[in-house]
C-alpha positions, 0 to 999 in steps of 0.5 A: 516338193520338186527335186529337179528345181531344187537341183537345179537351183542349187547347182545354178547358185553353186556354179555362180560362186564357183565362178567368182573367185573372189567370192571363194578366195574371201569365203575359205579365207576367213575361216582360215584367219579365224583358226589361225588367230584365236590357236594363236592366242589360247595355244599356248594357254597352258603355258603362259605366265604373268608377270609381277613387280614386287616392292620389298620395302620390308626386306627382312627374312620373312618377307624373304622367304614369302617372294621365294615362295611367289618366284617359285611358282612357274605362272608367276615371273617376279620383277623386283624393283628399288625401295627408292622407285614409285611402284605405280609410276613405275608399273604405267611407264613399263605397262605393268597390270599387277604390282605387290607391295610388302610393308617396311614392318612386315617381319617384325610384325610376322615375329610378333604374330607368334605371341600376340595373336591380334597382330596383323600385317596387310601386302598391298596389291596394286593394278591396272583397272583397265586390265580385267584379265591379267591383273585379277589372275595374278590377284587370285595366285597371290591371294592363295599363296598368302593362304598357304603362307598363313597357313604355314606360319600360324596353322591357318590364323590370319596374319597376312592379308592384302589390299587393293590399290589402283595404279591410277590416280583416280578410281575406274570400271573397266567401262571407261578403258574400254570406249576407247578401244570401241571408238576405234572399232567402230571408225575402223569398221565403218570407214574400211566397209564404207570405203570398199562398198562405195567404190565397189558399187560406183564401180559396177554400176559405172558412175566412177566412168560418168564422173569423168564427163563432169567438171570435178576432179578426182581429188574433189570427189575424194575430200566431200566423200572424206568429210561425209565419212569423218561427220559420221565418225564423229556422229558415232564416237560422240553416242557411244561416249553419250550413252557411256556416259549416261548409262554407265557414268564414264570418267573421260577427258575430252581434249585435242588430242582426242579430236585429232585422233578420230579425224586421223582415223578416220582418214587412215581407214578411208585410206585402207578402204580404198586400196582394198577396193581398188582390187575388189571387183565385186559387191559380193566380195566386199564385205568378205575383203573387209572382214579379212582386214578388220577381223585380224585387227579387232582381235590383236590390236588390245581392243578386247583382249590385253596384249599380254595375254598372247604369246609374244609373236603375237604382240609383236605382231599387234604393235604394227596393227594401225589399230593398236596405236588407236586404241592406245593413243585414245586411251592415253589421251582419255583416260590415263591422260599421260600426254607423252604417251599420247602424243607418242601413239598419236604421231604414229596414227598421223603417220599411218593416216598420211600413208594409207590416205594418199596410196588411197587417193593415187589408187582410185581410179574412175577408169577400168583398167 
């Protein structure tokens, strides 16, 4: 063993990042995104709630007393809804995960149960699929709570019980909702990464300069490294949905909006990264600086987490996120296929793709300033 080398090494390495600021800027950066987001998202664990929509088509006394006992429950705020409403429905257009429906004979049956032990009455509990957070939560309270309730009327004898219906018109895993929000990962991450270490490199290495001496303009540099980018966004969509499908036997549709979607993406976050490397100046620090952006993005934009499980400061937050209207748009347009959303969520994406793209453009430049 030679101390002074491994003196000497260390303070040589340690001097050599000391002096790349960005390098230190990025390298205590993420760390502090780290803590601020997940404290964000679990510190008020303790005191979130869940919200419920409840149809009361029985509105008789038992029934009554039962949603006094679920609106009593701290963890549990009870949205009540007209007979005359289509819960499910209902639940899609408000973005409800959990849904109760109590049966018109709920009371009566109730009434019966006390001298015909045979009687029975089933709640049916209605949710989102694509929700495997919330909605099995919510599941689980209620489900105690009718123990408690069974247990009060008939000294622990079954009586009331509950089913399960999807909100959805067809059957899905919660595979299927969640290939969407993996497409945009992954257009975002490749196109971000793939824009600041191409620009960053062609920088450092000064071909950006040379370029300047052949006859092509910027703006065609610009479209044929576009297109390569956009191939391999497609190239990478089309496995996961081929592997999906294979593997997991994923229930998807294909359609324009899809299609308009990735390439829109695929253009937003080429943009992103090439403003991001306009002021990145080292290849040491590029993979940091799209860290710092995607990081943040992947975590609040509903791509693993569901926007109700965060405090509401931090939904707020996610709903500026050019990922959220990714992930919801391709949601809408694969799998709930609810075309007024989609075209909703994918106008905000062009809109976003319009801005980041052309501030992309007019920043790239082949000169140092």
């Amino acid at each position: 063993m030679n101390p002074k080398f491994i003196f000497h090494d260390f303070y040589a390495s340690l001097k050599q990042w000391i002096r790349s600021i960005g390098t230190v800027f990025w390298t205590i950066l993420f760390p502090i995104l780290l803590i601020l987001i997940f404290g964000a998202i679990f510190s008020g664990a303790n005191d979130i709630s869940y919200d419920v929509v409840i149809q009361n088509i029985d509105d008789g006394g038992f029934s009554q007393e039962f949603i006094k006992i679920i609106d009593n429950t701290s963890i549990l705020k009870v949205e009540i809804i007209d007979n005359n409403e289509d819960i499910k429905t209902y639940m899609i257009d408000n973005d409800k995960s959990a849904g109760l429906r109590i049966p018109s004979d709920f009371s009566e049956k109730i009434q019966q149960s006390f001298y015909d032990e045979n009687i029975t009455v089933n709640l049916t509990f209605l949710s989102d699929p694509s929700d495997q957070t919330t909605a099995p939560i919510i599941k689980n309270i209620i489900s105690n709570i009718l123990s408690g309730y069974n247990k009060g009327i008939t000294d622990g004898r079954v009586v009331a019980g509950m089913d399960t219906e999807s909100i959805l018109g067809e059957e899905f895993e919660f595979i299927d909702f969640f290939v969407p929000g993996i497409i945009g990962f992954t257009i975002m991450t490749s196109m971000i990464y793939g824009s600041i270490e191409r620009n960053t490199k062609y920088r450092k290495d000064g071909i950006l300069r040379k370029l300047l001496t052949m006859p092509v303009s910027r703006a065609d540099w610009i479209i044929s490294k576009m297109l390569f980018m956009l191939v391999l966004s497609f190239i990478s969509t089309f496995v996961i949905i081929t592997v999906g499908i294979l593997v997991w036997g994923l229930s998807i549709k294909i359609n324009i909006f899809f299609f308009i979607l990735v390439i829109s993406t695929s253009f937003m976050f080429s943009g992103m990264g090439m403003i991001i490397g306009r002021f990145v100046k080292e290849e040491e620090t590029a993979d940091m600086a799209g860290g710092a952006i995607t990081f943040p993005m992947m975590f609040l934009a509903g791509t693993f987490f569901p926007l109700e499980q965060m405090p509401a400061f931090l939904q707020s937050i996610a709903q500026v996120l050019p990922l959220y209207y990714v992930n919801e748009g391709l949601r809408n347009a694969m799998i709930y296929n609810d075309m007024d959303k989609t075209l909703f969520f994918t106008g905000f994406v062009l809109i976003f793709a319009i801005v980041f793209f052309v501030l992309g453009v007019f920043l790239t430049k082949w000169k140092e300033d």
